[in-house]
C-alpha positions as CSV (number, residue, x, y, z in Angstrom):
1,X,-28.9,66.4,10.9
2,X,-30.7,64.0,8.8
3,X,-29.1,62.9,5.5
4,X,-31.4,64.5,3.2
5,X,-30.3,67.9,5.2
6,X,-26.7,66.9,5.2
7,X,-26.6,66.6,1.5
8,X,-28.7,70.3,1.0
9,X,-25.8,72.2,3.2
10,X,-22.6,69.7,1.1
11,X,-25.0,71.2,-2.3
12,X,-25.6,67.5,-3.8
13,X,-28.3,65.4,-3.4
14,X,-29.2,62.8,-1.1
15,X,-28.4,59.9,-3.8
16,X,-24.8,61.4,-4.0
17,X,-24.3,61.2,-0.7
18,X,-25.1,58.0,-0.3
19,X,-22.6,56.9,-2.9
20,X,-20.1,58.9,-1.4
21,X,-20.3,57.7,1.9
22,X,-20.5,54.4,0.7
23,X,-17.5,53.7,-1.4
24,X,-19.9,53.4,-4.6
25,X,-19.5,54.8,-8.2
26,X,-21.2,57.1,-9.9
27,X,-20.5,60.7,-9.0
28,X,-17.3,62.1,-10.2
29,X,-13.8,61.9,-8.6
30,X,-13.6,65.8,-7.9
31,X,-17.2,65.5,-6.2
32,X,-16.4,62.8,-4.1
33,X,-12.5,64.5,-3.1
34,X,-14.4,67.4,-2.2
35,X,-17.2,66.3,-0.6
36,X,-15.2,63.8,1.8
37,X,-12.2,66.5,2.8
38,X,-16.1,69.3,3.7
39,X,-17.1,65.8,6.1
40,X,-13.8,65.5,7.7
41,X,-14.1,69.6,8.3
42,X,-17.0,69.3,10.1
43,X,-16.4,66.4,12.1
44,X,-18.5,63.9,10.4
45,X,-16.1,61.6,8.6
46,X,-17.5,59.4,10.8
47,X,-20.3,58.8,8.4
48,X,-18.0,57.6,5.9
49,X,-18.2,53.7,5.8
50,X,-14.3,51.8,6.0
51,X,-13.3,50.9,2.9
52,X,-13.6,47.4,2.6
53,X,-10.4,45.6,2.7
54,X,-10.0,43.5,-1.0
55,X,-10.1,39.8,-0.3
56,X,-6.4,38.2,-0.3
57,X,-4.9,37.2,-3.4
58,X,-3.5,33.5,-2.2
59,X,-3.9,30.1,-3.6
60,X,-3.5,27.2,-1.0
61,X,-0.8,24.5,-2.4
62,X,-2.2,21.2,-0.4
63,X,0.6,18.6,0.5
64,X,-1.8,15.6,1.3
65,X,-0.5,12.9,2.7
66,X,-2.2,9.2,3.2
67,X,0.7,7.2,4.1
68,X,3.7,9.4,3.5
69,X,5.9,6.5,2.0
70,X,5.5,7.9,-1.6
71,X,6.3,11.7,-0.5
72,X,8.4,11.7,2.6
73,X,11.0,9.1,0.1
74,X,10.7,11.5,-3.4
75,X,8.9,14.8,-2.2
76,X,8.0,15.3,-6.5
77,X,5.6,18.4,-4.7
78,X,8.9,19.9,-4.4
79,X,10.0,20.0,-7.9
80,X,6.3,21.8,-9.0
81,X,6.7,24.4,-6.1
82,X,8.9,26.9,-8.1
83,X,6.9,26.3,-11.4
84,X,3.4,27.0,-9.2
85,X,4.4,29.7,-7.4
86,X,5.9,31.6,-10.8
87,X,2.7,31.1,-12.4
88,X,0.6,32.1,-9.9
89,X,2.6,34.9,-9.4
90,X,1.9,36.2,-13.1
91,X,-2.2,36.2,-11.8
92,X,-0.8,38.4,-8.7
93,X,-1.5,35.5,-6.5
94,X,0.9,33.9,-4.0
95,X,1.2,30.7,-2.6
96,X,0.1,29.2,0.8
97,X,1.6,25.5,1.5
98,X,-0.3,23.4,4.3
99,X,-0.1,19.7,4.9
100,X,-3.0,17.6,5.7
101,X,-2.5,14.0,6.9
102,X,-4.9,11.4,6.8
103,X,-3.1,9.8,10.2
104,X,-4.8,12.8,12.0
105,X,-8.3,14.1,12.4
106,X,-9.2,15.4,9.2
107,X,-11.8,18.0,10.1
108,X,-9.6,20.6,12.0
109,X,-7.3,20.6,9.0
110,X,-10.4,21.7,6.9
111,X,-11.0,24.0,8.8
112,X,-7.9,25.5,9.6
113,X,-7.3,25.8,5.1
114,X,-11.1,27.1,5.5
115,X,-9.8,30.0,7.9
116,X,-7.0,31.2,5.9
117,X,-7.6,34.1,3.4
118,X,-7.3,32.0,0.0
119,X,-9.5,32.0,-2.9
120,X,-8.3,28.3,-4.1
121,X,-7.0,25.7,-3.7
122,X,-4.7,23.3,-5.8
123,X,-4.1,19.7,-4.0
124,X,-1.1,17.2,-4.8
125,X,-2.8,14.0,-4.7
126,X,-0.5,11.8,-5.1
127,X,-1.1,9.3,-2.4
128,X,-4.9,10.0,-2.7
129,X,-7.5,7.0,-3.5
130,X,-10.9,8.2,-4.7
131,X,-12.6,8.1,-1.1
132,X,-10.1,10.5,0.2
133,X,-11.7,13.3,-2.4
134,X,-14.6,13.1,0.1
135,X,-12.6,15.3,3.3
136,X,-12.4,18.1,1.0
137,X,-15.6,18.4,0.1
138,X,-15.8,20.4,3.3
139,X,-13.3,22.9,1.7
140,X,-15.3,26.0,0.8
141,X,-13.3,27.3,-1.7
142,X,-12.8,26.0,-5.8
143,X,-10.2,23.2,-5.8
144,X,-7.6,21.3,-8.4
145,X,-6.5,18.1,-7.8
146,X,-3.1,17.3,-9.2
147,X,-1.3,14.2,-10.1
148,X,-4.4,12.0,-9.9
149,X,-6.9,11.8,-12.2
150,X,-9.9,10.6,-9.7
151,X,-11.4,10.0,-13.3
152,X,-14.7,8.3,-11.4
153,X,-15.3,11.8,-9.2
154,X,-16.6,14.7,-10.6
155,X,-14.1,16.9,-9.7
156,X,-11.2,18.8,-11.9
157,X,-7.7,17.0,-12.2
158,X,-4.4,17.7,-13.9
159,X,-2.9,14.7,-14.0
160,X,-0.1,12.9,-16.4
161,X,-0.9,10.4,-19.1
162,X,1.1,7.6,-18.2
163,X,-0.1,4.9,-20.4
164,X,1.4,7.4,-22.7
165,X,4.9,6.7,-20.9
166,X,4.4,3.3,-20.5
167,X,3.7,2.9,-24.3
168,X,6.3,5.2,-25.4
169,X,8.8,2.9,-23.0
170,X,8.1,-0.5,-24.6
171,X,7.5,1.5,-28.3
172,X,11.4,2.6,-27.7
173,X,12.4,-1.1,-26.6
174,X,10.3,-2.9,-29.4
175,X,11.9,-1.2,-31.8
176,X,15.4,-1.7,-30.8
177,X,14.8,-5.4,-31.1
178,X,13.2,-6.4,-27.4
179,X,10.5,-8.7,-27.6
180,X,10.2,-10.1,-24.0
181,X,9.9,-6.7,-22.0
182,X,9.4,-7.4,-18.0
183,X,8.0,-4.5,-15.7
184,X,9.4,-4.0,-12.1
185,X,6.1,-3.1,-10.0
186,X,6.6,-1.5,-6.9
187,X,4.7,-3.2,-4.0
188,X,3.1,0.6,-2.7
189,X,0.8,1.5,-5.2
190,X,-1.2,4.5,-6.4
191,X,-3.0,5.7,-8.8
192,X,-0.1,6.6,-11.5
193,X,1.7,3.0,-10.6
194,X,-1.6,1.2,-11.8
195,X,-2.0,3.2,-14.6
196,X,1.9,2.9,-15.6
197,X,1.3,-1.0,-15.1
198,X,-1.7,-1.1,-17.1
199,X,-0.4,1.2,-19.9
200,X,2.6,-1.6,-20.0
201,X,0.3,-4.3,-20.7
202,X,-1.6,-2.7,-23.0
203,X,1.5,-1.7,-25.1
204,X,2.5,-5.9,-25.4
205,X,-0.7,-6.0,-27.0
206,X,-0.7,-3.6,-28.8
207,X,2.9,-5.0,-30.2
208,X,1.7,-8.8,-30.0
209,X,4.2,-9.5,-27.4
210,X,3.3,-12.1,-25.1
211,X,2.4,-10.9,-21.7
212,X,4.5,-13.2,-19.2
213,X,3.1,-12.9,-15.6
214,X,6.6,-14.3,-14.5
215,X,8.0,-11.7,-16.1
216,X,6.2,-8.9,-13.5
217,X,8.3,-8.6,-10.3
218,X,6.8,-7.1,-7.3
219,X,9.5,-5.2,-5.5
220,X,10.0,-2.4,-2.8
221,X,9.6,1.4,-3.6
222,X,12.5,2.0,-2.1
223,X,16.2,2.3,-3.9
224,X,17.5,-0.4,-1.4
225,X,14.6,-2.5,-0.8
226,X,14.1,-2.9,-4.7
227,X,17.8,-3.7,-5.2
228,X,17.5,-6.2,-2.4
229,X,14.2,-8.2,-4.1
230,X,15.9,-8.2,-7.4
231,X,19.2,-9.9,-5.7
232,X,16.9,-12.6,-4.6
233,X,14.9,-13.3,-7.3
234,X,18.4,-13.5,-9.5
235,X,19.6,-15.8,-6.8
236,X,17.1,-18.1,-7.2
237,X,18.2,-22.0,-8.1
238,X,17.6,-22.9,-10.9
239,X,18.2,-19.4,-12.1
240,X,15.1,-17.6,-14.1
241,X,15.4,-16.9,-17.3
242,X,15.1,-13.1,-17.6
243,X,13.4,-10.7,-19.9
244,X,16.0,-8.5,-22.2
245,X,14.8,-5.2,-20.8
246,X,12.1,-4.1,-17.6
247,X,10.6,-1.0,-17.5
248,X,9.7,0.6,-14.2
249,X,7.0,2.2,-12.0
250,X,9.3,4.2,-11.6
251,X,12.9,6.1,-11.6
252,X,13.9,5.2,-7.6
253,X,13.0,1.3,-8.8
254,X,15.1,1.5,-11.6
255,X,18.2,3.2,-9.8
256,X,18.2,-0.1,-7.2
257,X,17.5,-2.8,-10.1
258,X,20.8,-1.5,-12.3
259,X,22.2,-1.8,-9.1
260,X,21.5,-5.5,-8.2
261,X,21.9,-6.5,-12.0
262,X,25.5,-5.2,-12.0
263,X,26.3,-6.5,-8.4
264,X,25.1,-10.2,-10.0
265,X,27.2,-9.2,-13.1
266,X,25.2,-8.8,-15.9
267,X,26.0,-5.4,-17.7
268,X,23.5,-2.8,-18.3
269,X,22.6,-2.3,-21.2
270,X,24.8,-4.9,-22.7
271,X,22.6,-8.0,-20.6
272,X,19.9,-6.1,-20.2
273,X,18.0,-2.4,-20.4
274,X,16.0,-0.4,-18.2
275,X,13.8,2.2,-18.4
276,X,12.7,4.2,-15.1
277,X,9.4,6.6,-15.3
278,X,9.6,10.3,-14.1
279,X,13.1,11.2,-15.0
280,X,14.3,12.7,-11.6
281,X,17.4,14.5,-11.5
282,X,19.4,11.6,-10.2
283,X,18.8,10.0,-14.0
284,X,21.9,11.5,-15.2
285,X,23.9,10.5,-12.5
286,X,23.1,6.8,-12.4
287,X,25.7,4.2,-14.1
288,X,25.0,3.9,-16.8
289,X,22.6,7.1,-17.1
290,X,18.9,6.1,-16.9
291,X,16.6,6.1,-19.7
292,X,13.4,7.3,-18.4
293,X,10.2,8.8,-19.3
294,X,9.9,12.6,-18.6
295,X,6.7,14.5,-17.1
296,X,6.9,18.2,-17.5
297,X,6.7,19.7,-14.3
298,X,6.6,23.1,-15.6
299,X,3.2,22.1,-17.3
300,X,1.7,20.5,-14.9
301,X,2.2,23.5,-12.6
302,X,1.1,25.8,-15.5
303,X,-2.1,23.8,-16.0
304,X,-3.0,23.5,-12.8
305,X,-2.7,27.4,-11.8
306,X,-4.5,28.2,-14.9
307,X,-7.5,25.4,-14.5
308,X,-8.0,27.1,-11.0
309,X,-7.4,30.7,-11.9
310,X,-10.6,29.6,-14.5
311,X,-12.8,28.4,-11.3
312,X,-12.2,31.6,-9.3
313,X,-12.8,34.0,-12.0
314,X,-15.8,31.8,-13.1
315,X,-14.3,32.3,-17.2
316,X,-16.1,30.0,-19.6
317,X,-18.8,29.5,-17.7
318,X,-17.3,27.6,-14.9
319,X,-19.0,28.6,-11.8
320,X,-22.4,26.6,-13.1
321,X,-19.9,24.4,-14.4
322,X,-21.8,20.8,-13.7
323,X,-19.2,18.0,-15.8
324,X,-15.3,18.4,-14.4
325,X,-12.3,18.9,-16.5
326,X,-9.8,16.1,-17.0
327,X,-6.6,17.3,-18.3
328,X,-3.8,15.0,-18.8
329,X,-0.2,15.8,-19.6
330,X,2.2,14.4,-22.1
331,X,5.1,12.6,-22.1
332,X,8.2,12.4,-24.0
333,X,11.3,9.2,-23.4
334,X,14.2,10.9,-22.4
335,X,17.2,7.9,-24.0
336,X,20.3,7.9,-22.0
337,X,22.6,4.7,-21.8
338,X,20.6,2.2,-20.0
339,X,18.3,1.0,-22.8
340,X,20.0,-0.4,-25.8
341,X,19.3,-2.3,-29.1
342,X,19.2,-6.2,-28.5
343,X,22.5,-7.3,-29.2
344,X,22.7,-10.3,-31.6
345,X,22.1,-13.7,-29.7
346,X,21.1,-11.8,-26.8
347,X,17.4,-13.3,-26.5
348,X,15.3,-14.6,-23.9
349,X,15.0,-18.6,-23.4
């Protein structure tokens, strides 16, 4: 029995068969409910194409690791996870975490992200330089980077404005009387360290303060390597003179540097203040509690689900999309007890 004859003995056309049998709209509900229940009478719901199954609703959450130092010590992916996840989850989406790590051969863990049913992708690029960008070019889905701005790729980034920080940092310090403001540089860097570092200089300027390169230390990432390189330098003969305040690269630098200054017994912030950069949870628990500057991690997450939810859904135009999107987050100085004002005829030599 042909079609056309099939559709004569149901009494619709041949047109309305066809969209019957294949899933597609235009006849009316009652039409379609009758005519598939007369097919599956006669034996022929065989003709009746398989309803195809809706693509999964998943967004891939990217751990990527170059090195590992930076995430396996502070995991920051951690403290987004909750705030994607909750967001995505108001799209209907769900999350998907997979770790790819430069140590190993990067094209199976394409591929394997590339086999999974997700729709997107949003990548935590912390440790990322620009030519890591290139593995996921392979990736065929749309794609965020997060926490790096890449801001020579073309390629769309939610990232934090830490010059911002920086400035607000030396801003707070300036105005409580500092004038010689040192900066505590971790010897890993990334993308947000240089940026921190440059946004510190830049704020001196912008202050006329003089930039001492003395007054830079290089020390370890870690809580206990940076509280080791700071014992040094301040046991140094003749002893340095030291700036009245640092600011950080960040928090786990500043936790090890109050230590080493109060082991050498200078008081913080009596001798001298610091100010960390991220404001981790162990800021209220340091002594004295650390000053440091805060990144919203509920934004971050926010933006970046949203600025991919725009790329799958193609809104605004952003399939054909040809320039990226650069979106940088705010900052705001959380003040706790380890930044002061300068106490009187407590200046720098």
């Amino acid at each position: 029995m042909t079609n056309r004859e099939l559709a004569k003995k149901l009494g619709i056309s041949p047109a309305a068969l066809s969209l019957i049998i294949n899933h597609k709209p235009g006849v009316s509900e009652a039409t379609r409910t009758a005519v598939l229940a007369q097919l599956k009478e006669m034996g022929l719901d065989h003709l009746v194409k398989k309803v195809p199954s809706p693509p999964g609703r998943n967004i891939c959450f990217i751990i990527y690791k170059r090195h590992g130092e930076i995430l396996d010590l502070h995991p920051f992916f951690l403290l987004l996870m909750e705030n994607i996840e909750n967001h995505a989850r108001t799209y209907g989406y769900s999350i998907l975490l997979c770790t790819i790590d430069k140590r190993r051969p990067m094209e199976p863990q394409i591929e394997h992200i590339n086999a999974l049913d997700c729709q997107g992708a949003i990548i935590f690029a912390t440790e990322m330089q620009d030519e890591d960008m290139e593995t996921f070019r392979g990736l065929r889905i749309p794609m965020v980077a997060l926490d790096n701005d890449f801001s020579r790729l073309t390629c769309n980034t939610i990232s934090i404005n830490n010059q911002m920080g920086t400035f607000q940092a030396i801003e707070y310090l300036v105005r409580n009387g500092h004038s010689r403001i040192g900066y505590l540089k971790g010897s890993m860097r990334i993308s947000s360290f240089q940026e921190r570092q440059k946004g510190y200089e830049d704020a001196l300027a912008y202050f006329h303060n003089v930039l001492r390169p003395e007054d830079i230390l290089v020390v370890d990432y870690t809580e206990e390597g940076s509280c080791r390189d700071i014992r040094r330098y301040l046991e140094q003969s003749p002893p340095l003179p030291l700036p009245t305040a640092f600011v950080c690269d960040d928090d786990t630098i500043a936790v090890g540097a109050i230590r080493a200054f109060t082991e050498k017994g200078l008081k913080v912030p009596e001798d001298i203040s610091i100010v960390g950069f991220n404001d981790r949870p162990t800021c209220q628990v340091t002594v004295p509690p650390l000053t440091s500057v805060n990144v919203s991690k509920h934004a971050m997450a926010a933006e970046a689900v949203d600025e991919l939810m725009r790329l799958i859904e193609g809104r605004d135009g952003a399939v054909s999309e040809i320039r990226s999107r650069k979106i940088r987050i705010g900052t705001k100085l959380i003040v706790r007890e380890s930044a002061a004002r300068l106490l009187p005829g407590n200046t720098p030599d």
